[in-house]
TORVEXZA-173168 format. One record per atom (N, C-alpha, C): residue in one letter; atom name; z, x, y. Coordinates in nm, 3 decimals. Example, Ala and Ser with C-alpha at 12.3 -4.5 7.8 and 13.67 -1.06 7.14 Angstrom:
// TORVEXZA-173168
+---------+-------+---------+---------+---------+
| residuo | atomo |      pz |      px |      py |
+---------+-------+---------+---------+---------+
|       A |     N |   0.780 |   1.319 |  -0.569 |
|       A |    CA |   0.780 |   1.230 |  -0.450 |
|       A |     C |   0.780 |   1.320 |  -0.330 |
|       S |     N |   0.708 |   1.285 |  -0.225 |
|       S |    CA |   0.714 |   1.367 |  -0.106 |
|       S |     C |   0.787 |   1.290 |   0.003 |
+---------+-------+---------+---------+---------+
***
This chain:
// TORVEXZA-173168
+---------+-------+---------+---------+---------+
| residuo | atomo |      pz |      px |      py |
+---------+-------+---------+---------+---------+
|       X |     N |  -0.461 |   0.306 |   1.326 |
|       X |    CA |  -0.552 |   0.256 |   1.224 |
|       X |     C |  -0.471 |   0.214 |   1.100 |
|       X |     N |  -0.536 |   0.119 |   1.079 |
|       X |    CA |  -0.413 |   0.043 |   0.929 |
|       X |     C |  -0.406 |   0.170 |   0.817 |
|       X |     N |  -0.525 |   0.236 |   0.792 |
|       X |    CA |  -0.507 |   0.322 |   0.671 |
|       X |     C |  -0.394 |   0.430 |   0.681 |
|       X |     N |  -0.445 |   0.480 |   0.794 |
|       X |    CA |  -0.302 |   0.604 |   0.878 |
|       X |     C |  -0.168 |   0.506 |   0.872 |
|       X |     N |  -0.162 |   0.425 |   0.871 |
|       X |    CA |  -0.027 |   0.338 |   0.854 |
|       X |     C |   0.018 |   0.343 |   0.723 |
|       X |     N |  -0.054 |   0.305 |   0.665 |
|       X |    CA |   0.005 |   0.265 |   0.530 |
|       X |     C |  -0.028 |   0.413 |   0.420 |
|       X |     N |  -0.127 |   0.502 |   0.450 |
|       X |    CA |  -0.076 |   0.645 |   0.412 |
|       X |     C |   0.068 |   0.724 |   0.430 |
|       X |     N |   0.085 |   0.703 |   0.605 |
|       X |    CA |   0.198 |   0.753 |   0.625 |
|       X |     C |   0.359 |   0.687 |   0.546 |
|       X |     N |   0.339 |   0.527 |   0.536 |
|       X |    CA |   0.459 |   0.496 |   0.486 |
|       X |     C |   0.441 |   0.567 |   0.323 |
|       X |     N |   0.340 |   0.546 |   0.288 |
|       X |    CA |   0.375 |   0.572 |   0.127 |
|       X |     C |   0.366 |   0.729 |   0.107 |
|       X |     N |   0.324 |   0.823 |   0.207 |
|       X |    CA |   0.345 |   0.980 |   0.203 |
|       X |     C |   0.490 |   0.967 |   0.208 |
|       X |     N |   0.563 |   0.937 |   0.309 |
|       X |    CA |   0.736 |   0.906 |   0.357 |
|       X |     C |   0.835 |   0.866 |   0.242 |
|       X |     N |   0.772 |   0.786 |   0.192 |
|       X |    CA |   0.896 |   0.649 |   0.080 |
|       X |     C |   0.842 |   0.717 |  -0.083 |
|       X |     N |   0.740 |   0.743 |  -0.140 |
|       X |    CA |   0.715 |   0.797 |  -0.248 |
|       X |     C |   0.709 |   0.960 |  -0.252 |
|       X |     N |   0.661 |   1.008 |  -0.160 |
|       X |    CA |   0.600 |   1.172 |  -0.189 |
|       X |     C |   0.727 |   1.239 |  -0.123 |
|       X |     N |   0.817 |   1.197 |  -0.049 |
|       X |    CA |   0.849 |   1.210 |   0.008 |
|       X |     C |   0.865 |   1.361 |   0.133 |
|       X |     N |   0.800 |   1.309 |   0.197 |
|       X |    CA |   0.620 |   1.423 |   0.313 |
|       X |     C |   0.606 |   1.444 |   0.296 |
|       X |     N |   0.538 |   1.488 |   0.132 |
|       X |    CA |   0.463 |   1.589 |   0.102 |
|       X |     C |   0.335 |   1.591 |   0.229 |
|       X |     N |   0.306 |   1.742 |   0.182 |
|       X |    CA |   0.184 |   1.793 |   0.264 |
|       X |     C |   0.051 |   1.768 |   0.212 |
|       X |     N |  -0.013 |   1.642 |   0.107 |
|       X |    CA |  -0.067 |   1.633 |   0.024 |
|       X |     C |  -0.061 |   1.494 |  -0.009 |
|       X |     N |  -0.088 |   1.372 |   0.096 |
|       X |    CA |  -0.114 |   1.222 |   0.014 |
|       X |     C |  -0.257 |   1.241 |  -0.056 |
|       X |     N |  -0.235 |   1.099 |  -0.132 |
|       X |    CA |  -0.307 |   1.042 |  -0.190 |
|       X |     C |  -0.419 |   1.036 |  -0.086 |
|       X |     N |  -0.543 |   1.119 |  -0.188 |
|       X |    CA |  -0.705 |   0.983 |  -0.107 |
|       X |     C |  -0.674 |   0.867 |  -0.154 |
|       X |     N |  -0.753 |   0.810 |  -0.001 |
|       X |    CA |  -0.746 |   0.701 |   0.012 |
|       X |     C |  -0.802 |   0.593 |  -0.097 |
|       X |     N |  -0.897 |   0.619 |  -0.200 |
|       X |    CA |  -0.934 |   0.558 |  -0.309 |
|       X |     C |  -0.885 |   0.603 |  -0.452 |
|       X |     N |  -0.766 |   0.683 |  -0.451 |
|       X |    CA |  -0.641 |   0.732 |  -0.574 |
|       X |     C |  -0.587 |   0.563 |  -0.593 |
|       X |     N |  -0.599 |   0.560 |  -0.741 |
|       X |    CA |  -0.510 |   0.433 |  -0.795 |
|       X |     C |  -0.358 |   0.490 |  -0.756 |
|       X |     N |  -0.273 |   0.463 |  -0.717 |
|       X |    CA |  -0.113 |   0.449 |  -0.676 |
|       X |     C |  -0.084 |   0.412 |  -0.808 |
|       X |     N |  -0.099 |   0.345 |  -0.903 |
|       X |    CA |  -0.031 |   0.306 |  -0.999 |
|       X |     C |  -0.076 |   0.401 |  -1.143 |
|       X |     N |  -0.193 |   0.370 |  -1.112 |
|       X |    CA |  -0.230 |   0.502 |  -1.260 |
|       X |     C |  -0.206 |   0.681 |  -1.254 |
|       X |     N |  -0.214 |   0.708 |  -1.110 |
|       X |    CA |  -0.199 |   0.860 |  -1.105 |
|       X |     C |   0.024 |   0.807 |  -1.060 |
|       X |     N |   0.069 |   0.712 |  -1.142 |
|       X |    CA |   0.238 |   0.699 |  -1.073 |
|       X |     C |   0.275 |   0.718 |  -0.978 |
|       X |     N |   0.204 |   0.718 |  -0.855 |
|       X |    CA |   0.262 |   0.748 |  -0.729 |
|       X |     C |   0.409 |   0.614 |  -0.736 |
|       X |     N |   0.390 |   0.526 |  -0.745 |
|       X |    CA |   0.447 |   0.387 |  -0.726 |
|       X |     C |   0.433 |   0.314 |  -0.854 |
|       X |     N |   0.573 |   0.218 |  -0.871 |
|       X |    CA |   0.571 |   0.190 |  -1.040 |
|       X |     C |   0.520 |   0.052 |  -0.933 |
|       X |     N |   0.606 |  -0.071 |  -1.033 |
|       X |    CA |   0.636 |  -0.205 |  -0.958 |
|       X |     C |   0.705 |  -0.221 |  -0.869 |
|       X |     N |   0.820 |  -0.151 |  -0.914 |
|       X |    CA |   0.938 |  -0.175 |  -0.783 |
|       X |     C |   0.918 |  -0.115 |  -0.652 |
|       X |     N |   0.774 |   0.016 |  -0.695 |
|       X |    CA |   0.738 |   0.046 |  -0.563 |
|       X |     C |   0.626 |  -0.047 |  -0.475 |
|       X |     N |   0.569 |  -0.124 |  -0.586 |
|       X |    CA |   0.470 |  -0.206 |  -0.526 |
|       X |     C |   0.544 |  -0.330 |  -0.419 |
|       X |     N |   0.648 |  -0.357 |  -0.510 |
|       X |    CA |   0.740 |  -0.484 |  -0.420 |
|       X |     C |   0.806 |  -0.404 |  -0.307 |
|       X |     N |   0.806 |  -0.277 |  -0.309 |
|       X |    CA |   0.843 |  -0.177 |  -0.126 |
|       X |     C |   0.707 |  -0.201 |  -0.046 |
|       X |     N |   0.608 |  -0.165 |  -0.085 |
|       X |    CA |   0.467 |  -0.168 |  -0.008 |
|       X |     C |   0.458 |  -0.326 |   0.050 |
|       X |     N |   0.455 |  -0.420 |  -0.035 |
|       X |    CA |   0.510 |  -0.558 |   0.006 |
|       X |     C |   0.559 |  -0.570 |   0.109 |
|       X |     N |   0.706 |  -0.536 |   0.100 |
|       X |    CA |   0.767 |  -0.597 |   0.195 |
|       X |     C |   0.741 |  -0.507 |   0.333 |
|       X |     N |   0.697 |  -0.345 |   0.329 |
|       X |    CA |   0.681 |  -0.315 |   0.441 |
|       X |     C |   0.526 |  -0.353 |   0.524 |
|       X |     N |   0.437 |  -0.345 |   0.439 |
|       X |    CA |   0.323 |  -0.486 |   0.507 |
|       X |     C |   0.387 |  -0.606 |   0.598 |
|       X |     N |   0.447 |  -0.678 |   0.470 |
|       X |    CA |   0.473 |  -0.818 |   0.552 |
|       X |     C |   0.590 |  -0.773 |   0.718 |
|       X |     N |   0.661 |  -0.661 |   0.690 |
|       X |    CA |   0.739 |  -0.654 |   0.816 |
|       X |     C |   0.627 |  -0.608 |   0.879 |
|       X |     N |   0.576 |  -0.493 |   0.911 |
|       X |    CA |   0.505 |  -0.426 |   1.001 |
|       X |     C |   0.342 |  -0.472 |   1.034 |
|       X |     N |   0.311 |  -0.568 |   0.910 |
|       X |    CA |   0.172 |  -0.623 |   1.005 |
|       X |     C |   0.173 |  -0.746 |   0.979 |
|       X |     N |   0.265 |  -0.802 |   0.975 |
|       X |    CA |   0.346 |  -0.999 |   1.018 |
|       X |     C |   0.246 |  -1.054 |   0.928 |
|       X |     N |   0.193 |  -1.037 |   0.780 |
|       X |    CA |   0.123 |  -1.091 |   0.672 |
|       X |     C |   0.262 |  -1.152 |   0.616 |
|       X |     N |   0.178 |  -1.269 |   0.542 |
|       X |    CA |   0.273 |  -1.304 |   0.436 |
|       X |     C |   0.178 |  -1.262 |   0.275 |
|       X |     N |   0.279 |  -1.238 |   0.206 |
|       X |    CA |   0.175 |  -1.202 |   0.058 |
|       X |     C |   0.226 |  -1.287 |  -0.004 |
|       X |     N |   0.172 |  -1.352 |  -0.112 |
|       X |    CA |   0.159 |  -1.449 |  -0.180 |
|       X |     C |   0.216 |  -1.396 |  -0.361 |
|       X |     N |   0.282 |  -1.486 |  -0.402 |
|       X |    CA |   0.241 |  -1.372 |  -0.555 |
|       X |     C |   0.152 |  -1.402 |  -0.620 |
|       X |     N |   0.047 |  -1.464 |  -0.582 |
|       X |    CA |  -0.060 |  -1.454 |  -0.712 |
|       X |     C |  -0.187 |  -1.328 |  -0.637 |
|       X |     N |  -0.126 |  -1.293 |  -0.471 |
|       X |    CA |  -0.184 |  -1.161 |  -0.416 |
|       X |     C |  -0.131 |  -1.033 |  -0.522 |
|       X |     N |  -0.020 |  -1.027 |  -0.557 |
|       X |    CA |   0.041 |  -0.885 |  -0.620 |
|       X |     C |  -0.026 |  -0.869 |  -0.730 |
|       X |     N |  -0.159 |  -0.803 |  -0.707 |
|       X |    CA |  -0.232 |  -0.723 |  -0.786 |
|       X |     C |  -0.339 |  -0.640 |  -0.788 |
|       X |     N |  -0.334 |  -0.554 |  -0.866 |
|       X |    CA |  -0.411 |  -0.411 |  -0.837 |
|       X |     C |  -0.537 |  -0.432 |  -0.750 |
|       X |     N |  -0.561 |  -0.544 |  -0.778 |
|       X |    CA |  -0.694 |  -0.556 |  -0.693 |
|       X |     C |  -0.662 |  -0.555 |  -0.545 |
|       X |     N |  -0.547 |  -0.567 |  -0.474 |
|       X |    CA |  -0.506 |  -0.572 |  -0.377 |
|       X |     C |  -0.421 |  -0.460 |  -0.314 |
|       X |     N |  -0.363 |  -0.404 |  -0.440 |
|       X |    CA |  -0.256 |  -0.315 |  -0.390 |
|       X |     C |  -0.278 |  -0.190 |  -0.429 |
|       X |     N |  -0.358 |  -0.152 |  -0.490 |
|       X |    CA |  -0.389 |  -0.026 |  -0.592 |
|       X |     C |  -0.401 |   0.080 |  -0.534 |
|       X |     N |  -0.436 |   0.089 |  -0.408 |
|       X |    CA |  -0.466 |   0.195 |  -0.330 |
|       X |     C |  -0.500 |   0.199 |  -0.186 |
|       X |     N |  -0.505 |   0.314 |  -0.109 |
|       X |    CA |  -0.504 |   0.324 |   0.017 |
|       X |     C |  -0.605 |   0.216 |   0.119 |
|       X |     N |  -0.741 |   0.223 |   0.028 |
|       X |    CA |  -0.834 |   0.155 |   0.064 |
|       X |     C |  -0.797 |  -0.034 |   0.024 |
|       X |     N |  -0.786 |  -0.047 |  -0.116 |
|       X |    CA |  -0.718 |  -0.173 |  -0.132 |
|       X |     C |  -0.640 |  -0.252 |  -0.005 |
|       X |     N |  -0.550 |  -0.151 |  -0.021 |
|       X |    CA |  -0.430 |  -0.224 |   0.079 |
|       X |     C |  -0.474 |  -0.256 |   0.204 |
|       X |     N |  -0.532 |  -0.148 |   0.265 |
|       X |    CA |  -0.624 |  -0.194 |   0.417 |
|       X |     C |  -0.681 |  -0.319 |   0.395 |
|       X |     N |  -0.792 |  -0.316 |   0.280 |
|       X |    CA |  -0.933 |  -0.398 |   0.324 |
|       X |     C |  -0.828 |  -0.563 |   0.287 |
|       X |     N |  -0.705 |  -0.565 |   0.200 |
|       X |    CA |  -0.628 |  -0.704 |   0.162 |
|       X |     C |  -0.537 |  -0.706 |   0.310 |
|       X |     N |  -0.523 |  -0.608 |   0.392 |
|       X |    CA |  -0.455 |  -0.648 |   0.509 |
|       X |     C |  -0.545 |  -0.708 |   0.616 |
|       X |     N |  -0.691 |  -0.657 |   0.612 |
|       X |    CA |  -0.805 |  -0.688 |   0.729 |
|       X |     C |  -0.845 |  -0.864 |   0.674 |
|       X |     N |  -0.828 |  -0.884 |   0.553 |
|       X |    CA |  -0.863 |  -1.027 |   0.476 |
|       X |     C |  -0.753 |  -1.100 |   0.573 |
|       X |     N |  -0.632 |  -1.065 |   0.514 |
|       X |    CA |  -0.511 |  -1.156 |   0.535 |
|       X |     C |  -0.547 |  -1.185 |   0.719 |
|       X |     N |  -0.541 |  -1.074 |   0.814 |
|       X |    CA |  -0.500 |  -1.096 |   0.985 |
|       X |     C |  -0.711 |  -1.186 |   0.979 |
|       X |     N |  -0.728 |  -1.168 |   0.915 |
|       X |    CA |  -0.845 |  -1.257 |   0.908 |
|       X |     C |  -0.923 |  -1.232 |   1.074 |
+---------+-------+---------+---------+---------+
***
C-alpha cells in the first residue's frame, strides 16, 4: 500500500526506526520531522520507487506535507 511505503521510508531516513512514526495526517514540516532538504529526499525517493515525475511548481505542502498528502499526490500523478 503506497501509505506503508512512504511511512516506512520516512520512519527509516528521518526517525531513524523509531518505534513511533508519524500519523498519517502529522504535518512533516511543522512538527520538523523533515526540513527542505528532507522534502527534496522524499522527492527523489517517490520519483525512483513509484516512476512519477514531480514537477517544481508540485513541491508544496499541499502535496508533500504529510503521510496522507503524499499518497493522495502519488494516486493523482499514476492517474
Amino acid at each position: 500500500m503506497i501509505k506503508d511505503e512512504i511511512r516506512q521510508f520516512i520512519t527509516e531516513k528521518f526517525l531513524f526506526n523509531s518505534d513511533d512514526p508519524p500519523a498519517d495526517d502529522v504535518s512533516l514540516l511543522e512538527t520538523n520531522i523533515v526540513d527542505s532538504v528532507g522534502i527534496l529526499e522524499i522527492v527523489a525517493f517517490l520519483e525512483s520507487h513509484f516512476k512519477i515525475k514531480v514537477e517544481d511548481e508540485e513541491l508544496t505542502a499541499g502535496n508533500l506535507d504529510s503521510i496522507n498528502k503524499i499518497a493522495s499526490f502519488i494516486e493523482r500523478k499514476q492517474g
